[in-house]
Backbone bond lengths (Angstrom), bond angles and torsions (degrees), N, CA, C in turn:
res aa  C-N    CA-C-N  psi(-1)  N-CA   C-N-CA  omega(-1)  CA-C   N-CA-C  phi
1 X - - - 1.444 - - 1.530 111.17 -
2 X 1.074 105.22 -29.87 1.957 114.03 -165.17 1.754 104.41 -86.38
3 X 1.409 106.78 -19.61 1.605 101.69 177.84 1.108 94.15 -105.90
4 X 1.715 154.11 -22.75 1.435 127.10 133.96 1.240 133.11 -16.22
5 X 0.892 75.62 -59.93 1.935 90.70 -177.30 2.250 116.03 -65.22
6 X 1.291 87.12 -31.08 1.596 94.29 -161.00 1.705 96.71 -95.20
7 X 1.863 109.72 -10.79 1.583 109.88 166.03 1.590 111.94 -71.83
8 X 1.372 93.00 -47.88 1.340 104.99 -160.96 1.765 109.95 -60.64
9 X 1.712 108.40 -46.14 1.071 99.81 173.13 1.589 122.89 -90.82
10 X 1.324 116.15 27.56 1.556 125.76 142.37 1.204 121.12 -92.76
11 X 1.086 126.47 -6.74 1.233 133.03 160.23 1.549 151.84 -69.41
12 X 1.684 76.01 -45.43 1.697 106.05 163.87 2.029 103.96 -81.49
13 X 0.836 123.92 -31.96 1.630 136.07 170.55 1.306 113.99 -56.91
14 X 1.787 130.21 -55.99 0.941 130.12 137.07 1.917 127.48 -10.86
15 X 1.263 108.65 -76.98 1.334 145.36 -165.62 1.425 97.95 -60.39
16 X 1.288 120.28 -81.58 1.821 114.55 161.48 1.150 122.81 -39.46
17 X 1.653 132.64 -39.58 1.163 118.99 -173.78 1.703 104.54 -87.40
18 X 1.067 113.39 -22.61 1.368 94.11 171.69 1.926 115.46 -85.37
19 X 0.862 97.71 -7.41 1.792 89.56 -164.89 2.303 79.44 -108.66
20 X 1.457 135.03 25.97 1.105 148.53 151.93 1.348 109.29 -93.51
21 X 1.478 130.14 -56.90 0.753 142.72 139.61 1.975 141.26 -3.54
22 X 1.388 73.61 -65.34 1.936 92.58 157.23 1.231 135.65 -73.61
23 X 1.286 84.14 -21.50 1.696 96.03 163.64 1.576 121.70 -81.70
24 X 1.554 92.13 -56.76 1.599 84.45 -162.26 2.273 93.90 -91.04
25 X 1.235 115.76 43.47 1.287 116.68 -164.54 2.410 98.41 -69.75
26 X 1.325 94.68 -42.66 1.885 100.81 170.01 2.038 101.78 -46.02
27 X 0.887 85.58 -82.85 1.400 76.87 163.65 1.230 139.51 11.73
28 X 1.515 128.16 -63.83 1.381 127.85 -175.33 1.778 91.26 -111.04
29 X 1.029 128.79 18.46 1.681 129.38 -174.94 1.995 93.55 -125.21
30 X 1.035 109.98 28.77 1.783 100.46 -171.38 1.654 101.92 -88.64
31 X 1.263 111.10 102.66 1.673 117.94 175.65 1.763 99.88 -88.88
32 X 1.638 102.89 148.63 1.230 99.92 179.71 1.643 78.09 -139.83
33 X 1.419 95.21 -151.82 1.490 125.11 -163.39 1.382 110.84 -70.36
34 X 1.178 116.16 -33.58 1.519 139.32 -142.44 1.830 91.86 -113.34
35 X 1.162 125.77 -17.16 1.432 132.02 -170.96 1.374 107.03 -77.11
36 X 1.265 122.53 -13.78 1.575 102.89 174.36 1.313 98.25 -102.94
37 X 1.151 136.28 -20.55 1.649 146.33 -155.58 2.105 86.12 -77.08
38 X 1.466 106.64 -28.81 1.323 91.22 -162.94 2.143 93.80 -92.91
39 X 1.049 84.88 -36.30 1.540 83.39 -174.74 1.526 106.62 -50.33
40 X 1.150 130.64 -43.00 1.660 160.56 -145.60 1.847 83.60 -76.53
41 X 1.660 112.22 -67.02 1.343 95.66 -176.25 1.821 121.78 -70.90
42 X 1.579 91.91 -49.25 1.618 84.67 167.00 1.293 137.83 -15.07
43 X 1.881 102.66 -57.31 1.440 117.09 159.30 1.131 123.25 -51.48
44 X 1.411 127.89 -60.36 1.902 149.64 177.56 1.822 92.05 -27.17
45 X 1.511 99.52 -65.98 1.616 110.21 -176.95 1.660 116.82 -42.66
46 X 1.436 104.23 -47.15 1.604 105.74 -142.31 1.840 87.44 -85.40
47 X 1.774 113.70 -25.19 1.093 100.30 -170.01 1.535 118.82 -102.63
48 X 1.650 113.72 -10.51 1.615 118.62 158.67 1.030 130.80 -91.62
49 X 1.679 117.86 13.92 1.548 120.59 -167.20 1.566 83.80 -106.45
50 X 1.052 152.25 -44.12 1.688 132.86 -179.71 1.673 108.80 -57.84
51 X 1.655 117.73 -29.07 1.449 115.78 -175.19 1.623 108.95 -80.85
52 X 1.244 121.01 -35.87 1.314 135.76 156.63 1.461 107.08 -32.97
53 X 1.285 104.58 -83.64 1.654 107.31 162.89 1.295 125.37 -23.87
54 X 1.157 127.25 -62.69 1.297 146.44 -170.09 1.673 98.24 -59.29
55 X 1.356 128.30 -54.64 0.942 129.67 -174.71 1.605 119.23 -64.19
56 X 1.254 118.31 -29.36 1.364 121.40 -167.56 1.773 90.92 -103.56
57 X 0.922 136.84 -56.65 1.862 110.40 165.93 1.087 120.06 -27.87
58 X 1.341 105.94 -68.37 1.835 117.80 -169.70 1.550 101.16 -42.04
59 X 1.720 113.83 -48.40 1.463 110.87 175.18 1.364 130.82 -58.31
60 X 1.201 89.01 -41.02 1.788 101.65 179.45 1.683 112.13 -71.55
61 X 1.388 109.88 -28.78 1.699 109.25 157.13 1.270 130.19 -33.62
62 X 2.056 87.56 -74.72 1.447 105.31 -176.14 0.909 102.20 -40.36
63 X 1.673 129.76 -68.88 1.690 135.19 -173.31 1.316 101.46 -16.22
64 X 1.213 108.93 -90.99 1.540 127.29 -168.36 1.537 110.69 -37.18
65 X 1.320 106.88 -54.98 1.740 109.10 -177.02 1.714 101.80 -47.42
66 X 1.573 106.90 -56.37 1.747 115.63 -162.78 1.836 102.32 -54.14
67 X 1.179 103.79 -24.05 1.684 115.89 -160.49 1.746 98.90 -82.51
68 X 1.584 109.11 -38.78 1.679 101.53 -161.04 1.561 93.01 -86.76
69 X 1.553 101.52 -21.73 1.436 93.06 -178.90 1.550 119.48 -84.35
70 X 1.064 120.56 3.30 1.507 134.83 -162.64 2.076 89.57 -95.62
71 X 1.411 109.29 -62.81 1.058 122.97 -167.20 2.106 94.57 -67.73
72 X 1.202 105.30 -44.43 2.005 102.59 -166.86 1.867 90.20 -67.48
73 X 0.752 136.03 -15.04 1.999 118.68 -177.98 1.525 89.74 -96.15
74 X 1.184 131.09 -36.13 1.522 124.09 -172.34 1.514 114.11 -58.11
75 X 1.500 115.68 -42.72 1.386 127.81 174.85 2.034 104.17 -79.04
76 X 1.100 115.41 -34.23 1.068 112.24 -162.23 1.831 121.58 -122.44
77 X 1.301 120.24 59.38 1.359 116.42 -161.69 1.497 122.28 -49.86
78 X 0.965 117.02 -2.01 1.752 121.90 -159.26 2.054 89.21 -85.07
79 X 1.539 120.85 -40.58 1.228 146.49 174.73 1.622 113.71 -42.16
80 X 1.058 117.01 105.89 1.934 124.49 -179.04 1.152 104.82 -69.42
C-alpha cells in the first residue's frame, strides 16, 4: 500500500513540476544587456588561460634549463 501511495505521489510531483516548469520556463533564459559582456569574458578566459599557461612553463623551463646549464659548465669546463 505505502509504495502505491509513494508512486503515485511521485508521480503527481513529477507532473507539477514539470507543467511549473512550463510556465515559468522564460525565466531561467532572461538575456539582458549585460549577457553578451558575460559570454565575451567567459570566452576571453576559456581561450587565454591555456596561452597563459603556455607562457609560464615555457618560462619556468627556460629557468631551469639556464640554471642546470649554469651549474653543468661550472663542474665541467670542456662544456660550451
Amino acid at each position: 500500500m505505502y509504495k502505491f501511495l509513494f508512486k503515485i505521489s511521485l508521480l503527481s510531483f513529477t507532473v507539477v513540476s514539470s507543467a511549473q516548469a512550463a510556465v515559468d520556463s522564460y525565466r531561467f533564459a532572461h538575456v539582458t544587456i549585460a549577457t553578451p559582456w558575460y559570454i565575451f569574458i567567459f570566452l576571453l578566459m576559456g581561450v587565454f588561460a591555456p596561452f597563459v599557461l603556455m607562457a609560464v612553463l615555457a618560462w619556468r623551463v627556460a629557468i631551469s634549463k639556464s640554471a642546470r646549464e649554469t651549474s653543468g659548465t661550472a663542474h665541467n669546463p670542456s662544456v660550451k
